[in-house]
C-alpha positions in Angstrom: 0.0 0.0 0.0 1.4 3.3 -1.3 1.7 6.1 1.9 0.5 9.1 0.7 2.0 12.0 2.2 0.2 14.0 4.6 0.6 17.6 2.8 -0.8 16.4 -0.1 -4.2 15.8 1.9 -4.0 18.2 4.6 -5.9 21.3 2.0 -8.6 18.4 1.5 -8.9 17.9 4.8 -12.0 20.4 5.5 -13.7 18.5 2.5 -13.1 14.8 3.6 -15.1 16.4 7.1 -17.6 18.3 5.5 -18.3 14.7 3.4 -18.6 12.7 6.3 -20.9 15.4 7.9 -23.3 15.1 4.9 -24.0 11.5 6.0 -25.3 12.3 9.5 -24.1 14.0 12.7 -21.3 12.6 14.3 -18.7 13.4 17.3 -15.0 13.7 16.9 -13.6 10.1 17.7 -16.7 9.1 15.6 -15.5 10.6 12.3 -11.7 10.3 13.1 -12.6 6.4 12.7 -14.7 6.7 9.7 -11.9 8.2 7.6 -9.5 5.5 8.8 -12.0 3.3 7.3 -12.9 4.4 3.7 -8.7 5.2 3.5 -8.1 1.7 4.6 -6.3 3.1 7.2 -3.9 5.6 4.5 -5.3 8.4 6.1 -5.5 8.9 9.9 -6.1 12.1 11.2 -4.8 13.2 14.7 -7.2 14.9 17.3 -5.3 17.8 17.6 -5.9 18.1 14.2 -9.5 17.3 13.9 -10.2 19.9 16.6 -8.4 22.4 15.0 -10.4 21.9 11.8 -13.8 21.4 13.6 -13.3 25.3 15.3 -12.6 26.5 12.0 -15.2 25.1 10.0 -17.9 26.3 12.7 -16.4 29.7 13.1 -17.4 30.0 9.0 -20.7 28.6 10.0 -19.7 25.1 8.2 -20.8 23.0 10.8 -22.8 23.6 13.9 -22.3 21.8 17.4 -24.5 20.3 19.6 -23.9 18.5 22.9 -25.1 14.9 23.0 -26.1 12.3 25.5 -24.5 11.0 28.1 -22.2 7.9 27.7 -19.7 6.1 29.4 -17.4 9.5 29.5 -19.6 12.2 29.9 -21.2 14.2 27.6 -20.1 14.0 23.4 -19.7 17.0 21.2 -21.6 16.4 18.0 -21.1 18.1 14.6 -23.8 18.2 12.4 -23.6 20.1 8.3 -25.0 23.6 7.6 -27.1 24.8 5.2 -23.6 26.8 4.2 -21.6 24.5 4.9 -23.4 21.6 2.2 -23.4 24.7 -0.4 -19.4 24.7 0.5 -19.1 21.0 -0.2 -20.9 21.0 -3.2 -18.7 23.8 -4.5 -15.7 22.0 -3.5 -16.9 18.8 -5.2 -17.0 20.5 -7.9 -13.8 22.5 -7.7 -11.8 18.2 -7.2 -13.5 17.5 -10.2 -11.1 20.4 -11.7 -8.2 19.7 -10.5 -8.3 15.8 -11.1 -8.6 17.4 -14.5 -5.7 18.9 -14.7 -3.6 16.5 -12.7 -4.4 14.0 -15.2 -3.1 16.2 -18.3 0.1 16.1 -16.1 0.4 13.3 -14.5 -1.3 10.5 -16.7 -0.5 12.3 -20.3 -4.0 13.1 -21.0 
């Protein structure tokens, strides 16, 4: 399995969220292992990390938070997806589908 270095995804990072989001609410730890899973583990993001995005993406009204039940720790932060915040996925869908584009005329010769 090929590593993929982590710069190359960290300005994706926002979208991969936002994506995961679109599916349903969800808590930190929650989404952190989702991504592990549809990478097959390439792609682990660390909490610090995740955090740090989560503030960022609900200071630009992104994503909104909620607190959830109580479990065996206390009290879970969820995240749930904007009105805004789907309008800023679907624009970044969009703006991948570009730059795959011209990757490819690069990179595969097309």
């Amino acid at each position: 399995m090929l590593a993929i270095r982590s710069d190359i995804l960290r300005g994706h990072i926002d979208a991969i969220i936002l994506q995961i989001l679109s599916e349903g609410d969800s808590y930190g730890y929650e989404i952190s292992k989702a991504i592990e899973k549809k990478t097959d583990h390439q792609l682990q993001v660390k909490e610090g990390t995740l955090y740090a995005v989560f503030q960022r993406l609900e200071k630009k009204n992104y994503i909104a938070s909620y607190q959830g039940e109580r479990t065996h720790g206390g009290k879970r932060k969820y995240y749930m997806l904007t009105v805004t915040g789907r309008t800023y996925l679907t624009e970044l869908e969009a703006e991948w589908q570009e730059i795959k584009k011209i990757m490819n005329i690069f990179l595969e010769g097309q």
